[in-house]
ROKOL-231193 format. One record per residue: residue in one letter; x negated, y negated, z of N, C-alpha, C in turn. Coordinates in steps of 0.2 Angstrom, whole numbers, plus 5000, padded with zeros to 4 digits. Layout:
<atoms>
AXYZXYZXYZ
...
</atoms>
This chain:
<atoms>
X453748035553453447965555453547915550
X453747855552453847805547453247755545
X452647775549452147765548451447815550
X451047795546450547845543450147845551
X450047895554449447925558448747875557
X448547895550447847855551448147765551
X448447725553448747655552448347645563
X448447715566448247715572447647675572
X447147695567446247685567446347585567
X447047555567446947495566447147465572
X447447495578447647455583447047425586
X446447445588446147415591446147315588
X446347315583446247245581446847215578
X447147245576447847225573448647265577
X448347255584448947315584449547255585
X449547185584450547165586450747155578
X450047165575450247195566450747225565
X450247295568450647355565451247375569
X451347335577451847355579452547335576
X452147245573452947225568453147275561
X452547315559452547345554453047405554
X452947415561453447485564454247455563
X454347395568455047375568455247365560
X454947355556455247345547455347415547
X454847445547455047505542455647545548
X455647545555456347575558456947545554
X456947465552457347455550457547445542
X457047515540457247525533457047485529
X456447435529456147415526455347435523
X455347415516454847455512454147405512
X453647405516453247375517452847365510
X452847425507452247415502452847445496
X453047385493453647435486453147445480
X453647465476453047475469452947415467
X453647375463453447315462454047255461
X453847225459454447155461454547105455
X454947145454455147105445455147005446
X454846945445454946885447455046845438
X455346815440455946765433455246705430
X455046675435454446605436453846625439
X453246605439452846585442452946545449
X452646535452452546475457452646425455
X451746415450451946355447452646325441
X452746385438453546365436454046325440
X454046365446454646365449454846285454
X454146255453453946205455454146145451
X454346165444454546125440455246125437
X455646185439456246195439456946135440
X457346115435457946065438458246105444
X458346075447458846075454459746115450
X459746165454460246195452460146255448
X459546285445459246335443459246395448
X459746435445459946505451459446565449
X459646615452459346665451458446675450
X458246625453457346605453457146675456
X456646725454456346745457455646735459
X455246725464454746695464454446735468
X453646765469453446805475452746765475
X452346785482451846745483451446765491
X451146745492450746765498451046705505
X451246715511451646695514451046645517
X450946585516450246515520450546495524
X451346485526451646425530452246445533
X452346455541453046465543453246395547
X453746365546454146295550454846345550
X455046345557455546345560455746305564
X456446285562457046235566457746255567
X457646295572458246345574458446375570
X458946355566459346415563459046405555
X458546365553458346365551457446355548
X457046395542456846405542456446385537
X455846335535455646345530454946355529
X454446405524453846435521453646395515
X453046425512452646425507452346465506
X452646505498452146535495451646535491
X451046535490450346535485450246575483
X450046585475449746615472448946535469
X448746585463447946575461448046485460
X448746505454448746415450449346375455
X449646405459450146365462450446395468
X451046335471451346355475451946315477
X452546355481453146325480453346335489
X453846275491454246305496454746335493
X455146395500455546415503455946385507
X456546415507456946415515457746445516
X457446465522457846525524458346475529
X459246515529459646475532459846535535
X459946545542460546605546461146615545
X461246565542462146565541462346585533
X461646605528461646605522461546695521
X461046705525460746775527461146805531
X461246795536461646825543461146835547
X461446825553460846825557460546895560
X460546965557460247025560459547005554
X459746975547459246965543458746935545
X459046875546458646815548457946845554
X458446865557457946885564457446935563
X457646975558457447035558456646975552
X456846945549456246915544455746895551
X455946835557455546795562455346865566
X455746935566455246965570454647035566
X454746995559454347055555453747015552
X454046955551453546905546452846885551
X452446885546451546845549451346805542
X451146745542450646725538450146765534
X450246765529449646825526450046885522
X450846895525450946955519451246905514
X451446945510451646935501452546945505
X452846905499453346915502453846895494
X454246925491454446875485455346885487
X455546825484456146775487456546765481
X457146765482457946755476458446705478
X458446645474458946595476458946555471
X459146495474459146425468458846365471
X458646335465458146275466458546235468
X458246185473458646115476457746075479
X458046005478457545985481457645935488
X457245945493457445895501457245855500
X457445825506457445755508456645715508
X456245765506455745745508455445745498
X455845765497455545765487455345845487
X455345895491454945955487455446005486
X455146015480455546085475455546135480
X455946165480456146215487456746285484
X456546335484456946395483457446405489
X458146425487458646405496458646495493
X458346535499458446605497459346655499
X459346685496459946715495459546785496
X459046815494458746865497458146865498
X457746915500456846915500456646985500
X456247005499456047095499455347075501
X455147115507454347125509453947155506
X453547105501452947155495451947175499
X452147155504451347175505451347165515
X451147195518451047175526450047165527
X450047105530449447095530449247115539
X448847155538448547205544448147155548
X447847105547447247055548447347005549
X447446935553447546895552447046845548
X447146775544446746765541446446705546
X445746705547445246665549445546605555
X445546585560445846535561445746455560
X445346445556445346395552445346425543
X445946465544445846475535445946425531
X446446365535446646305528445846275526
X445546285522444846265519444346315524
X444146345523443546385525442846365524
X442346345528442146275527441246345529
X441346385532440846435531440546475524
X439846435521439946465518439746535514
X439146555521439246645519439546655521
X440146655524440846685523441046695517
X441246625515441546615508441246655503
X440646665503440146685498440246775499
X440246805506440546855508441046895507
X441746845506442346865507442746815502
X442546825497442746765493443546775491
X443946835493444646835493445046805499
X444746755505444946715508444646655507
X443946645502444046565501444646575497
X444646615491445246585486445946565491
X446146595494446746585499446746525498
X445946495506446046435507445746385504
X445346375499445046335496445346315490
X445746275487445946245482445446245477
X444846205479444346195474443946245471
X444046325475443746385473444246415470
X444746395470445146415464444946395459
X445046315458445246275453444246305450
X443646295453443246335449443146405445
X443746445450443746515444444146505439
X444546465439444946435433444546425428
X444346375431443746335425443446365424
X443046425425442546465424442746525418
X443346545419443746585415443946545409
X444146485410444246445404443646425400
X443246415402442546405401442546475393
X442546515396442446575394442646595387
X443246575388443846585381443646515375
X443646485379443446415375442746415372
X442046465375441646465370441946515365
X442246585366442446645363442746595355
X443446555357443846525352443246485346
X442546435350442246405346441846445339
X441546495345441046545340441446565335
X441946605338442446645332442646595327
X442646525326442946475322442546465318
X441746475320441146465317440946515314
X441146585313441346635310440846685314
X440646675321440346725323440646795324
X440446855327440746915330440546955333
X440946935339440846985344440647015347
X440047065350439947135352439647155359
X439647205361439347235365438647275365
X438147265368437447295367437147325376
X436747375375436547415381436547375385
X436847395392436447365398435847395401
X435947495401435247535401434747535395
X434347505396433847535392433047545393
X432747585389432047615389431547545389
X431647485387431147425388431547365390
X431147355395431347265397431147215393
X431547215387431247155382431847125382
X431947055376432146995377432146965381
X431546955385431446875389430846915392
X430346855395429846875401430046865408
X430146935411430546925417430346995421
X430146985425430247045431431047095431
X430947145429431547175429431747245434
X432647245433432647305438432447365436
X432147425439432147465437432547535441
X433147585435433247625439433247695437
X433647745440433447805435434047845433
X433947865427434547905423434447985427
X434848015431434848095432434748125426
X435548125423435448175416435048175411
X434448125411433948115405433348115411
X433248095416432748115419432148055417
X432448025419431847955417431847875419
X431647855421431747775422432047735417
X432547685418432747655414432847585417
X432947525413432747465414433547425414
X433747395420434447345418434247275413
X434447275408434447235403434147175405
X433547105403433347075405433647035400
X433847035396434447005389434747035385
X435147015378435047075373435047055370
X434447025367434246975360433947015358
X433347085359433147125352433847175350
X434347185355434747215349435247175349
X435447125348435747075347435447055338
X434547045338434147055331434447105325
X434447185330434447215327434947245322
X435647205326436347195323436147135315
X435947085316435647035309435247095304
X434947145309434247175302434947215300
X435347245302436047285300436647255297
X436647195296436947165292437547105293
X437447095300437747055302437746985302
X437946915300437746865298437746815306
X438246825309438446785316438546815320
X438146845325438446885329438346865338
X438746855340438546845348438946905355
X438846895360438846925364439346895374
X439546915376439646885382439346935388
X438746915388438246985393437946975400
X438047035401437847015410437147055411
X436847005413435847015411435646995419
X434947055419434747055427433947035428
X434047015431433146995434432846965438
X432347035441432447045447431847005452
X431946905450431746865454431946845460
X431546795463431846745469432546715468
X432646705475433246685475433246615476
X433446565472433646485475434246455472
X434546405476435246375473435246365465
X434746375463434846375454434946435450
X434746505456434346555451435146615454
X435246675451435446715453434946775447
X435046855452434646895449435046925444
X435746925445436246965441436746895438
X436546875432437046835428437346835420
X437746805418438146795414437946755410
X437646765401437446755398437746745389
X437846705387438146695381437546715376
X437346755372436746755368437146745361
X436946705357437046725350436646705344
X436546735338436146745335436446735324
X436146705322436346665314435746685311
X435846725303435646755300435546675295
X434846665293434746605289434746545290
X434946515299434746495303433946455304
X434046415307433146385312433246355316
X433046355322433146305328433446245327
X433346215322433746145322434346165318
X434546175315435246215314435546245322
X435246275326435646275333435646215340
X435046165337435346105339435646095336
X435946075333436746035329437446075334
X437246155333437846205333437846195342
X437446205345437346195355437646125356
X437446085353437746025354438546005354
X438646055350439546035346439946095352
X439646135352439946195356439846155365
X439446125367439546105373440046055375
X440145995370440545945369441145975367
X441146015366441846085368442246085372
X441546135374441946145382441846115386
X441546015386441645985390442545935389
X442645955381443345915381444045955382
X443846015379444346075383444446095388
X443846095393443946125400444146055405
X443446015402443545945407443945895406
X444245875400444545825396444145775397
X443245775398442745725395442145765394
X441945705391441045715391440545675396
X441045645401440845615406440845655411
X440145695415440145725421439645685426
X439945705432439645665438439245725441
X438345705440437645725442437545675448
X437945725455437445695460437845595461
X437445575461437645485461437545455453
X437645535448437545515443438045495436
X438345455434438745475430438245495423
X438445555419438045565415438545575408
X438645545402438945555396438645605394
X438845645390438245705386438745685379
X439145645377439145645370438645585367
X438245585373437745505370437145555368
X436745525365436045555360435745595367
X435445665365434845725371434345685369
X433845655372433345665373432845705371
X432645745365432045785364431245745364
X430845805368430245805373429945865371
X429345865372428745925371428645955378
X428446015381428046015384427345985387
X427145955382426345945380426445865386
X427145835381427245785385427345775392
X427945815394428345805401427545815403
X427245875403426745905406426245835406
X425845825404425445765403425645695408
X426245685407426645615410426945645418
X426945715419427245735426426545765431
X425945795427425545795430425145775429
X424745745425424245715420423745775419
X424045815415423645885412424045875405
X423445875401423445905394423445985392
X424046025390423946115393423646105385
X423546065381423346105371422346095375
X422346045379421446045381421246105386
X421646165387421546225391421846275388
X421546315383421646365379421846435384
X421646435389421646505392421946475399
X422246565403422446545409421946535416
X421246545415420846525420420646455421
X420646425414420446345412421046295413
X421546335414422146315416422346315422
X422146365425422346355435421746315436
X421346325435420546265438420646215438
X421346175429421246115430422046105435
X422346125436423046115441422846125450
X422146175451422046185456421746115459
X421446075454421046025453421345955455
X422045975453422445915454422845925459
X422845995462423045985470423846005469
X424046025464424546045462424946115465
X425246125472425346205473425946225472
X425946285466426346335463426446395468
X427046395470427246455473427446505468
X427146545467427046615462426746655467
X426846715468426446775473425946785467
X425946805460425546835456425246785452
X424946725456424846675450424246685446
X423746735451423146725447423146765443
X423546815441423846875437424246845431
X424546775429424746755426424546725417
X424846735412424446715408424646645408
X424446645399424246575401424946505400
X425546565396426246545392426446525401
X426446595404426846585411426646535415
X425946515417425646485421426046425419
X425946405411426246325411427046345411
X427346385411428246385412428246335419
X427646395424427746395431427646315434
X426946275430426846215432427446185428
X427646185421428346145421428846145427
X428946185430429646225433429346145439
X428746145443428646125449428646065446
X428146025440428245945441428645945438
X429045955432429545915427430245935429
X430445995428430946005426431545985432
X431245965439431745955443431845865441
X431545855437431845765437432045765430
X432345815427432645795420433445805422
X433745755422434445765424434745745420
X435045685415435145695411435045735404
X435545755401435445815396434645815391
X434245865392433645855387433545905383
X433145895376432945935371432145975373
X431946005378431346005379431046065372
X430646035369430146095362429346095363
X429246115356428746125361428146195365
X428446235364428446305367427946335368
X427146345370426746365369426746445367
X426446465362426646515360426646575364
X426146595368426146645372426546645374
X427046585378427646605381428246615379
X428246645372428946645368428646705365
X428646745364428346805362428946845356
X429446805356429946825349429946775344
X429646725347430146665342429746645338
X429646635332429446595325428846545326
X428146555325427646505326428046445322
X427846375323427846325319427346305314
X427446275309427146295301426646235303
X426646205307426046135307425646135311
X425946185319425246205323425446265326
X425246285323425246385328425146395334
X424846335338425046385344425646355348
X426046335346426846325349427446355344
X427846385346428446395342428846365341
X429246365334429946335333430446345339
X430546335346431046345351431346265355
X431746285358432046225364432546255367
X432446225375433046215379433346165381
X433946185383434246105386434246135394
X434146075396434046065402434145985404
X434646015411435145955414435145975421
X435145925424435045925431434645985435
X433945975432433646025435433746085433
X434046105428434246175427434046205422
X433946235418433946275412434646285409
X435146285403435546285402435446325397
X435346315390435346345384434346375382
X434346415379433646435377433546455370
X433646425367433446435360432946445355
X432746495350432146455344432446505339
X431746475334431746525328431646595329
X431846635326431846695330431046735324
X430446775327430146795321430346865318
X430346845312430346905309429946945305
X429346945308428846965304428547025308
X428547085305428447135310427547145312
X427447115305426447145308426447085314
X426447015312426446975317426746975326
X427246995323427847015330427547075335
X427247135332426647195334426247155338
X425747095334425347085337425247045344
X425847025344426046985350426347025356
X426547085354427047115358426447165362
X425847175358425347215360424947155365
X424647105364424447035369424847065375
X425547065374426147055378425947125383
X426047155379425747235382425047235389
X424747185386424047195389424047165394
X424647105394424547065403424947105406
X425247155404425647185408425247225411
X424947265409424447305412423847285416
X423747205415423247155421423747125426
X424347155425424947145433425247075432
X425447055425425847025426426547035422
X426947055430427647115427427947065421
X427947015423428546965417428546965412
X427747005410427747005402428147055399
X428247055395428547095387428047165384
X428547215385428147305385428247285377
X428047345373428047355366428347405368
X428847385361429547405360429647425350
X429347465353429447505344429747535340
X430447535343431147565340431247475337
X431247415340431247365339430947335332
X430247335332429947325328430047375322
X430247425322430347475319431147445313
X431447425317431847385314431747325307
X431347285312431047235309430847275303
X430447315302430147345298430347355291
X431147355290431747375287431847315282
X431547255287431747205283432347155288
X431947085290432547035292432446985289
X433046955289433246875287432746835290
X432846765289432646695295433446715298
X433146685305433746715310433346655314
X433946615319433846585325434346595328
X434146625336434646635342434646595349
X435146595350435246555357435546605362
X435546585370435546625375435946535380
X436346535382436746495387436946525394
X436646495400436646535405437446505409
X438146545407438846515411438646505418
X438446535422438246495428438146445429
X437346445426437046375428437446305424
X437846335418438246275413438746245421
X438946295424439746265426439346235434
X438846275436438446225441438546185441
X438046135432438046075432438546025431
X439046065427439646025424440046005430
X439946055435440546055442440146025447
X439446005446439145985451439146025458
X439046085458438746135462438346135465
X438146135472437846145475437246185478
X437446255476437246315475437646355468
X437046405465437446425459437946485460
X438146505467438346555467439046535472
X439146475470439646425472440346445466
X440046435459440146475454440346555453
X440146585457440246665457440846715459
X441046735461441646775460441346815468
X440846835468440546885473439846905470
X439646845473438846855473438546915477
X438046935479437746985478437346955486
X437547005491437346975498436847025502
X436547005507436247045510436947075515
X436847155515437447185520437247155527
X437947155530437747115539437447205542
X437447195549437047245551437747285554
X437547325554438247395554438547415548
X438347365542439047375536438447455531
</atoms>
């Protein structure tokens, strides 16, 4: 048989597919080859002089125009795309025919000829041969020029890219994104690494985490909520710069800002302080706003926003004060704290609010009054201690930490502070930590004494940061959803699947 038995389990929906599938291969054609040696790119061959032979170009087939004896297509790949055109009298016509009775929009198809351009201006391959690289079982969407569904898109994200130029040109820029922080750190003599995704404690950040279980150890283990303690524990080891490009999970709500499974740049500077990583976040943004974007002008919304003009730095104490008229330094605890917020009529959608302490409670009230109207790039500091549970007290009032985030168009972008390094002090927090967790509030921080055990050994001054790539190109691309950004978000299965 020149075709495979199980290809039958496909007729119910592709059967004038696979019948053209049959007529190729009776005619001795290799539907699926191994592979196909190509001279150019697409987008190369788009810029090819007129008269350049021997072009080999392959690509996915988006466009058939016939006019009798002849024929012209377009093939696409990621970064480009070029026409074709087939002539009967060039080919012969068993070929010719044999192409309009085998061809469908959607297979791959790669082409040999030489560049000329029509009457109409477009660079165009005149082909002299063609070999079938791929047969498409399926046809594509019938609106697939722009696909405008978007849990489809979000779905089947290998048909937006087809049809959607601008879901290309985002994973472009999302990939380019990526090398361009890699190129900045390495300059700044950062290095490198990789650190567990499994581990025995959900530490580096306060977050509700996944939990799952190891067979061959027999025990619950935790998908990584960051990797800042052992990202630390590389510094107490002797590392001076050391960063990471990590994929960190937690297992919150979902809304157009938030994803549970995301991409995370963490990195961490031995002798360092938080204002040393405001300088270094700033210079590294304006990066990869001139690298990737060729400005530091991006469009928020109706908003033009410069980010090479001065950040704004803000307290907590402040935005809070001036967004709700609550003083959080006059509410030392988290009971004193929900009484005065219940007081001002303020509702916090949290399931666990009353379970809350008192760092989280104020994260939670920043989140609903402030943080959505800071759209222009800000410095927010300030940090209540309790809700930083690694970072470096400040020498002038202990109960906030040397930390800061930037945050742009509602979003959280970068998270910073001084990191502590004090082990007796860092225990006593991590035990605090320990014990709301035990009054049910999951988000808190277990004790983690292989950690601390480190510390022990002896650490530098050290300050780290943590830049969340999602939420960054969100804002920079002006996104609508962050998962707009994503490659293959993470979906509820439809019913049957």
């Amino acid at each position: 048989m020149l075709i495979s038995a199980n290809t039958e389990n496909y007729a119910a929906f592709v059967d004038y597919r696979v019948q053209k599938m049959r007529l190729l291969q009776e005619a001795g054609v290799v539907c699926y080859p191994e592979r196909f040696p190509v001279s150019h790119t697409l987008q190369q061959a788009a810029l090819l002089h007129d008269g350049t032979d021997s072009v080999r170009v392959a690509g996915r087939i988006v466009a058939i125009r016939r006019v009798g004896k002849l024929t012209f297509g377009h093939l696409q790949d990621l970064l480009g795309r070029v026409q074709f055109s087939l002539q009967q009298n060039r080919l012969g016509e068993e070929l010719y025919t044999l192409f309009h009775k085998g061809v469908d929009i959607g297979d791959f198809l790669g082409v040999e000829g030489v560049i000329y351009t029509t009457q109409t201006g477009e660079k165009t391959v005149q082909v002299a041969s063609f070999t079938y690289l791929g047969k498409a079982l399926r046809e594509l969407p019938e609106k697939w020029h722009g696909i405008t569904d978007q849990e489809l898109r979000w779905r089947q994200r290998y048909l937006d890219l087809i049809s959607n130029q601008e879901s290309r040109q985002v994973t472009l820029m999302r990939s380019k994104t990526l090398s361009t922080i890699r190129r900045f750190l390495e300059a700044q003599g950062f290095i490198e690494v990789e650190t567990p995704i499994l581990t025995n404690k959900p530490s580096g950040a306060t977050a509700t985490p996944f939990v799952t279980h190891h067979k061959a150890l027999d025990l619950d283990v935790y998908l990584r909520i960051a990797p800042e303690t052992y990202l630390k524990r590389l510094i107490a080891g002797g590392f001076t710069h050391v960063f990471e490009v990590a994929r960190c999970f937690r297992n919150e709500g979902v809304s157009p800002i938030h994803l549970q499974d995301f991409t995370m740049v963490e990195g961490y500077s031995a002798f360092f302080n938080y204002a040393d990583n405001m300088a270094l976040m700033r210079e590294m943004v304006l990066t990869i706003l001139q690298e990737v974007f060729g400005s530091t002008t991006v469009t928020i919304g109706s908003n033009e926003i410069d980010f090479a003009a001065p950040w704004q730095v803000v307290s907590f104490r402040e935005l809070i004060l001036a967004d709700a008229g609550i003083d959080i330094d006059a509410y030392p605890d988290a009971p004193s704290l929900r009484a005065a917020i219940q007081e001002k009529g303020i509702p916090l959608e949290q399931e666990n609010l009353t379970q809350l302490g008192r760092g989280n409670l104020i994260d939670t009230l920043y989140k609903k009054v402030s943080r959505p109207q800071l759209i222009a790039p800000v410095y927010l500091t300030g940090h209540p201690l309790d809700l930083s549970p690694l970072a470096r007290s400040n020498d002038t009032n202990s109960h906030i930490v040397d930390r800061f985030q930037l945050v742009a168009n509602g979003a959280e972008l970068i998270n910073a502070y001084s990191e502590l390094v004090d082990p007796v002090e860092q225990r006593l927090r991590l035990e605090k930590q320990a014990a709301l967790r035990l009054q049910g509030d999951l988000e808190a921080m277990p004790l983690d004494e292989d950690y601390l055990r480190s510390m022990e050994y002896g650490m530098p001054p050290i300050s780290g940061w943590g830049l969340g790539v999602d939420r960054l190109l969100q804002v920079l691309l002006n996104l609508d959803n962050i998962r707009e950004g994503v490659l293959f978000p993470l979906m509820r299965p439809l019913p049957g699947e």
